[in-house]
C-alpha positions as CSV (number, residue, x, y, z in Angstrom):
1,X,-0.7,-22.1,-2.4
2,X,-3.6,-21.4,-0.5
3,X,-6.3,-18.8,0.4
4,X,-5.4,-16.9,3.7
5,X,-8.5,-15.8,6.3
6,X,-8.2,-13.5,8.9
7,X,-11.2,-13.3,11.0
8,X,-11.8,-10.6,14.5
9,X,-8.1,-11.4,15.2
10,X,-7.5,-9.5,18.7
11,X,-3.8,-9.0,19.9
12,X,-2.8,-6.4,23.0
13,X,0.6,-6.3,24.8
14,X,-0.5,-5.2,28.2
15,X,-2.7,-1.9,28.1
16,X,-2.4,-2.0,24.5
17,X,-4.3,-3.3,21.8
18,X,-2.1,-3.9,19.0
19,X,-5.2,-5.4,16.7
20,X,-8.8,-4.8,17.5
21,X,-11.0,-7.1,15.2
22,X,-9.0,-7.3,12.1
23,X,-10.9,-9.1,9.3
24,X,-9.1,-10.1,5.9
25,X,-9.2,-12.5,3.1
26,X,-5.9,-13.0,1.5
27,X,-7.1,-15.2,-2.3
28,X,-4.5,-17.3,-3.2
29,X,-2.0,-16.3,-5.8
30,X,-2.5,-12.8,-5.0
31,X,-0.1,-9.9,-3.2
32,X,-2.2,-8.5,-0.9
33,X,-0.4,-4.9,0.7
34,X,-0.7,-3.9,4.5
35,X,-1.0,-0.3,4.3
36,X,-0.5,1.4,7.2
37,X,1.2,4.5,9.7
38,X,3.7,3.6,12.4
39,X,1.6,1.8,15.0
40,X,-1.4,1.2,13.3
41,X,-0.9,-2.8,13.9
42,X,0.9,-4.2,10.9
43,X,3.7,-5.9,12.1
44,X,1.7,-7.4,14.9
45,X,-0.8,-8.9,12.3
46,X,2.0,-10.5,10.3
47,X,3.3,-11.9,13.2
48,X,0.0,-13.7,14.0
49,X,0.0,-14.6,10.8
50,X,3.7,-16.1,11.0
51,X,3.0,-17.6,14.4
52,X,5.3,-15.5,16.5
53,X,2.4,-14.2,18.5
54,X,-0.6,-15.4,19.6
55,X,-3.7,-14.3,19.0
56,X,-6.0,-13.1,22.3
57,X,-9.2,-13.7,20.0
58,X,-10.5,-14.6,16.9
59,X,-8.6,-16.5,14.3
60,X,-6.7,-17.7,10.8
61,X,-6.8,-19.9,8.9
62,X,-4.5,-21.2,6.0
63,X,-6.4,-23.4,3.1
64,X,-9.1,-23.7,5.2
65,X,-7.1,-25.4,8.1
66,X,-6.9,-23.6,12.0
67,X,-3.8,-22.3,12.1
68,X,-4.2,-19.7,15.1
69,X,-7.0,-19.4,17.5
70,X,-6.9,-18.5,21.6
71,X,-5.2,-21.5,23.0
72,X,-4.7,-23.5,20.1
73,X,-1.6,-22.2,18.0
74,X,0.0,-24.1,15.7
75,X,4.0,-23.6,16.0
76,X,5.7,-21.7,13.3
77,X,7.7,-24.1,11.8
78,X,4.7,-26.4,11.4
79,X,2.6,-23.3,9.4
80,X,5.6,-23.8,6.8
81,X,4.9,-20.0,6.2
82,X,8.2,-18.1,5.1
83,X,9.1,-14.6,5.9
84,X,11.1,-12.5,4.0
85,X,12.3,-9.3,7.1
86,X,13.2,-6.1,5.8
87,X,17.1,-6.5,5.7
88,X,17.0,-10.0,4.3
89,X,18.6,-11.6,7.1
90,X,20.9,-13.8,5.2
91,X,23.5,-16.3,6.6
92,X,26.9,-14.4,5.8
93,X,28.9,-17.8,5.5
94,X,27.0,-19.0,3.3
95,X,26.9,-18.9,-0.9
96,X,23.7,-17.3,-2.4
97,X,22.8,-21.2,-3.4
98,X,23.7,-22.1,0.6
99,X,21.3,-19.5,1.4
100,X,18.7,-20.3,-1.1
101,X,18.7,-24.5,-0.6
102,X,18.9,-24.2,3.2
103,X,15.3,-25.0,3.3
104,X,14.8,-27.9,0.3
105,X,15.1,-31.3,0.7
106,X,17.9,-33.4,-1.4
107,X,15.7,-33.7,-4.3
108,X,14.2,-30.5,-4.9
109,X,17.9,-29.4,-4.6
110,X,18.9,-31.9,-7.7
111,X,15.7,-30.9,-9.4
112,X,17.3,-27.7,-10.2
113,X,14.8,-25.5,-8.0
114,X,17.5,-23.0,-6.3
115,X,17.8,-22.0,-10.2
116,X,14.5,-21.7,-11.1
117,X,13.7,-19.4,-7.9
118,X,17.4,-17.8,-8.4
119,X,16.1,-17.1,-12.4
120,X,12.6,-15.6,-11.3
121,X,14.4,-13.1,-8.9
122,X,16.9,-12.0,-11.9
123,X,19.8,-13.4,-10.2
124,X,20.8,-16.3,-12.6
125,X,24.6,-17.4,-12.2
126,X,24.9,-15.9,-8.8
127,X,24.8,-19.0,-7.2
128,X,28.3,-18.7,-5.9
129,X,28.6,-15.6,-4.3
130,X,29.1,-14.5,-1.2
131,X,26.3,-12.6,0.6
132,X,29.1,-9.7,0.8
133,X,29.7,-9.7,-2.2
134,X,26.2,-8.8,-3.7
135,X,24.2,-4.9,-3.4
136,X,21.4,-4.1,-1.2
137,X,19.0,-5.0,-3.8
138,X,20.9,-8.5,-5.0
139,X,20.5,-9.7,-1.3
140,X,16.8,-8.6,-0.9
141,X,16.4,-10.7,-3.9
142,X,18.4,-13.3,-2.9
143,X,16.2,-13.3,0.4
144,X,13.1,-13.5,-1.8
145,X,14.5,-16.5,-3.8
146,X,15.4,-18.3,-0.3
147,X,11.1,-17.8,1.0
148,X,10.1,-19.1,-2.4
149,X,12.1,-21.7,-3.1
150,X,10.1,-24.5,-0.5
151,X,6.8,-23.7,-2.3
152,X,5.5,-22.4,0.9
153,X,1.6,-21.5,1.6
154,X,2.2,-18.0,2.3
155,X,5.1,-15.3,1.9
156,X,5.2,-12.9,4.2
157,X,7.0,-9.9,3.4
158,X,7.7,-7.0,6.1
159,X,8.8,-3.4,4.5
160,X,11.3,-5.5,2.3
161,X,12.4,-2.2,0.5
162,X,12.7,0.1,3.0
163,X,16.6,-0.2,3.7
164,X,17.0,1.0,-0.6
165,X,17.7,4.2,-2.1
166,X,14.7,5.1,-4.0
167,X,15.7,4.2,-7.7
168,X,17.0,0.9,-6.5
169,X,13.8,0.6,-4.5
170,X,11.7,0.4,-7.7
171,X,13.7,-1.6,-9.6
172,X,14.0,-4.6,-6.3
173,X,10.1,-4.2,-6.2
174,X,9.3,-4.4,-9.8
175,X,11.2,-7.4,-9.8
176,X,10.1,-9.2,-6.4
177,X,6.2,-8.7,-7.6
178,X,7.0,-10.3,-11.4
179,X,8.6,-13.5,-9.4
180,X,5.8,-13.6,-6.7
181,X,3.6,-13.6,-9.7
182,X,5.6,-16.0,-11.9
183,X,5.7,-18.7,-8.9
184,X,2.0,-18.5,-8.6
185,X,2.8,-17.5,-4.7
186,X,0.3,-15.5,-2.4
187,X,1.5,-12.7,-0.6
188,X,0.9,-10.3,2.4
189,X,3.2,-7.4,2.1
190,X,3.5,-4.5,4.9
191,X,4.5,-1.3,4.3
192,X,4.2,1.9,5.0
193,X,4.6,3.6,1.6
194,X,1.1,4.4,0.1
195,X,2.8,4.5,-4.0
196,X,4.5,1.4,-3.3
197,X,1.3,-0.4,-2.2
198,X,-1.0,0.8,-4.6
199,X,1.8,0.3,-7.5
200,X,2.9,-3.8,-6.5
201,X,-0.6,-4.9,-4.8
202,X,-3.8,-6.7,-6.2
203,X,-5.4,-5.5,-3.1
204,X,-4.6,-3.2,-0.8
205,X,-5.9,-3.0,3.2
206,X,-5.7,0.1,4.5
207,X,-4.7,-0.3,8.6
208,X,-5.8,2.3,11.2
209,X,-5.8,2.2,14.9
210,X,-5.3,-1.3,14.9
211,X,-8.3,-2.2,12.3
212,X,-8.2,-2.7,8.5
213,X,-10.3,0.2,7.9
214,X,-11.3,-0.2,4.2
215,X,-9.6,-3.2,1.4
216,X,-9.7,-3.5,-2.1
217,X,-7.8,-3.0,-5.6
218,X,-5.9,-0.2,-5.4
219,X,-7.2,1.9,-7.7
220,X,-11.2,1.8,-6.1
221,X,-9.3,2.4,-2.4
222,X,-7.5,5.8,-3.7
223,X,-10.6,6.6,-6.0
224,X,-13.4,5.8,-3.4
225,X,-11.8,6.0,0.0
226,X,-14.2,4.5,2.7
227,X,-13.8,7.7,5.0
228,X,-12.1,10.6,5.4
229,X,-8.9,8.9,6.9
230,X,-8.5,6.7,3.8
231,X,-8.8,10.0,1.6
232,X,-6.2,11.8,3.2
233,X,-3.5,8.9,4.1
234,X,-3.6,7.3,1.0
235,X,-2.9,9.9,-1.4
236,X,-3.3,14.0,-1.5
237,X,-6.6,15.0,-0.6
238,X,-8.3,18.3,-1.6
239,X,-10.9,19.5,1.1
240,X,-13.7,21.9,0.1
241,X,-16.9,22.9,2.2
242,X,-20.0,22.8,-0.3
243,X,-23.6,23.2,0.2
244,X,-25.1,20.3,-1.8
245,X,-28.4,20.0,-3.6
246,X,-29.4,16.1,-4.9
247,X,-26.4,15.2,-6.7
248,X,-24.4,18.5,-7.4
249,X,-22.7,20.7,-5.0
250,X,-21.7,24.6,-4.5
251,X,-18.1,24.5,-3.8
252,X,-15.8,27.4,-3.6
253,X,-14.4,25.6,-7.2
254,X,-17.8,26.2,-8.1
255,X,-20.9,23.2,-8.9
256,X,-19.5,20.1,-8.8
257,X,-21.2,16.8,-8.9
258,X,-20.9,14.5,-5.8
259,X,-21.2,11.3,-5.1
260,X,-21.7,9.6,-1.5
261,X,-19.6,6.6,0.2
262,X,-23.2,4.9,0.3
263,X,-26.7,4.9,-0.6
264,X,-27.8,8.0,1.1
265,X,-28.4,11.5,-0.6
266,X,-25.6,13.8,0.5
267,X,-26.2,16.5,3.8
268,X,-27.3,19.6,2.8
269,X,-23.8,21.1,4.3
270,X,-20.2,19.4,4.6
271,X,-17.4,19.0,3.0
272,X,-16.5,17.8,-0.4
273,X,-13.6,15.8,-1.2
274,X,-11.2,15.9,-4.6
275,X,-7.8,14.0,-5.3
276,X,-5.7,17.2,-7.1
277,X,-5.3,15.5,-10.5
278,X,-9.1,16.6,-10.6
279,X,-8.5,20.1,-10.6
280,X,-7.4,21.5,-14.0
281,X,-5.2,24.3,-14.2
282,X,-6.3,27.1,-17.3
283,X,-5.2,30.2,-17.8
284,X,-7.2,32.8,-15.8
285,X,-10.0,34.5,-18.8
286,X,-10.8,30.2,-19.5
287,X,-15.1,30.5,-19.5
288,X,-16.4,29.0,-15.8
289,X,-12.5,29.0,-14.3
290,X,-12.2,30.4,-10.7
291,X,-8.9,32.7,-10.1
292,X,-6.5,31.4,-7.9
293,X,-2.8,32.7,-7.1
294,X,0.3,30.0,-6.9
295,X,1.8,29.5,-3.5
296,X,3.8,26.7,-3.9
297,X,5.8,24.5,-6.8
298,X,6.9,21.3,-5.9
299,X,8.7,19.9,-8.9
300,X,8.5,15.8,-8.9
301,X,10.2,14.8,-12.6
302,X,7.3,13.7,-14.1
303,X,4.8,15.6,-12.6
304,X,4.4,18.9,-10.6
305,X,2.2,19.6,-7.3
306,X,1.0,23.4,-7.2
307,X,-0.1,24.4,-4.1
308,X,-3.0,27.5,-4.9
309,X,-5.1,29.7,-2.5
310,X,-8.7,31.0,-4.1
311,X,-9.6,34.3,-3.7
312,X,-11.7,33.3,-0.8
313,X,-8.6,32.0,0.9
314,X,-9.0,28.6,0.3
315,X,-6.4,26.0,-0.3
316,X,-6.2,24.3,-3.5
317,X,-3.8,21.1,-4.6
318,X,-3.9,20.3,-8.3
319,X,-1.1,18.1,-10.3
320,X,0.2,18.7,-13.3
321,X,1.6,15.9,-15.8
322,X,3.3,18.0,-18.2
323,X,5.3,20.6,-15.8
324,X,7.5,21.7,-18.6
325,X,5.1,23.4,-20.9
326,X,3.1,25.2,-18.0
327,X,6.0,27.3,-16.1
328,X,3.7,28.5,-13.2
329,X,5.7,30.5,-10.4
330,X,4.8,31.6,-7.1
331,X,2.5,34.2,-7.4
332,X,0.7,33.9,-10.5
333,X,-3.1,33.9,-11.3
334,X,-4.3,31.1,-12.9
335,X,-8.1,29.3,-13.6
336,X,-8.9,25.9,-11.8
337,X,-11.6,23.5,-13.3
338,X,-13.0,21.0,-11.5
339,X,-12.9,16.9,-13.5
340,X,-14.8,14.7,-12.7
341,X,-17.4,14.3,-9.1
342,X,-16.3,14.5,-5.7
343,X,-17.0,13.0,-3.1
344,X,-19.2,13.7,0.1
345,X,-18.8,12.1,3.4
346,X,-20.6,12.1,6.5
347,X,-18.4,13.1,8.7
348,X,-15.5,15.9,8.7
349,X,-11.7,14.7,7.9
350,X,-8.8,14.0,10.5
351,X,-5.3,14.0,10.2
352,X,-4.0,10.9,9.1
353,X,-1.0,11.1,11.3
């Protein structure tokens, strides 16, 4: 295995620029998740990666050896990358071992290795079935198995879930990070699914406009978003305008403290940022609680997102982990408390659409 570098990789396809300076360090043995909308470049980059496009500037490399660069690409087949697609892709006349020893030389074949890779995916003693004859979630695995099985540098992985039903989905990706892991392999995984990336990923890059706008684990990129984009594509993101003195802020949740996205003391004036697990729901009389009515109730099994409006008018998201034994209904008062600091930026949010 080997550590991955991306460095001001540029890629356009006439007018557009698909990847505008993209900078990333894949370590090795790691899963590193693409996060990103439609459009926002991740295919393109893992194409780059792959070798099926080439890069207009900048460039990779793979264990410290030049694998891309303007004029000097190295061939696919020569990177010995593999690629796992999102529906698998395999080859329907042939048997899950077929599929899995099409790329291993006679003696990693007798050294038992399409059973070892077959045994990390949870598929032992399907070696003789057909593709056909195996679920949605047996032949991602099986297609998993297959990019594995040569010991390559890099697996690349493009929304392999997306084509499962979402309990199945889990399950496949529980199982595909826990052989990734067991193989010692290193990973790049797009998707498009912000609880999937931050639940399978050591590190997560966040993709925007063609640019990775802000990388790390995934719990310091959902905790301390870089900007106001990150905030609000990543996960739910509570908005409030606060006037803030030093390190606390007057919010219409009343003082809160704040913390800044860098060294400088917070504007005077802004807005403040919350994720809605922050905002405690109490009844109404609770000491330092603001009012606010319920205007929505989205039930999620083990959790519930109320939607609130302040007295003020403002809008309020807070989540609630125990749903059962607070039975809130549209249109009752309750108290919101604020845990925890939030966070002051710069600039106002956009949509991350």
């Amino acid at each position: 295995m080997a550590e991955l570098h991306i460095t001001a990789v540029c890629k356009s396809f006439g007018p557009v620029r698909a990847l505008r300076g993209v900078d990333l360090t894949v370590r090795s043995g790691t899963l590193t998740a693409v996060l990103g909308p439609s459009g926002s470049g991740k295919t393109t980059l893992l194409r780059c990666v792959a070798g099926f496009e080439a890069v207009d500037a900048g460039e990779i490399r793979l264990g410290g050896r030049r694998i891309a660069a303007p004029g000097r690409t190295l061939p696919p087949e020569r990177r010995r990358i593999a690629v796992v697609p999102q529906e698998g892709a395999l080859f329907p006349h042939l048997t899950v071992r077929g599929n899995v020893a099409y790329s291993l030389d006679r003696q990693s074949r007798r050294a038992g290795r399409v059973e070892a890779v077959l045994a990390l995916v949870g598929l032992a003693g399907f070696e003789n079935r057909m593709p056909h004859h195996l679920s949605g979630g047996q032949q991602q695995r099986v297609a998993v198995a297959r990019a594995l099985a040569p010991h390559p540098p890099v697996v690349l992985l493009d929304e392999p879930f997306s084509a499962l039903d979402a309990a199945l989905r889990a399950e496949v990706r529980q199982d595909v990070r826990d052989a990734l892991r067991a193989d010692g392999a290193t990973a790049v995984l797009v998707l498009h699914d912000q609880a999937e990336a931050l639940s399978i990923a050591d590190e997560v890059a966040v993709m925007h406009d063609g640019r990775i706008v802000q990388s790390g684990t995934p719990d310091l990129v959902y905790s301390a978003p870089a900007d106001p984009w990150v905030a609000g594509f990543v996960g739910e993101a509570v908005w409030l305008p606060a006037e803030m003195t030093g390190d606390r802020a007057r919010t219409p949740l009343g003082p809160v403290p704040v913390v800044t996205t860098d060294d400088r003391p917070p504007t005077t004036a802004g807005q403040v940022f919350l994720r809605p697990e922050q905002i405690e729901v109490v009844a109404p009389i609770t000491p330092a609680a603001v009012t606010a009515t319920v205007v929505r109730r989205d039930f999620q099994g083990h959790d519930a997102l109320l939607a609130l409006r302040l007295t003020d008018g403002t809008p309020v998201l807070a989540r609630i982990f125990d749903p059962a034994s607070l039975p809130h209904v549209i249109g009752d008062e309750v108290g919101l408390r604020v845990r925890g600091a939030a966070r002051a930026f710069p600039t106002l949010p956009q949509s991350p659409q």
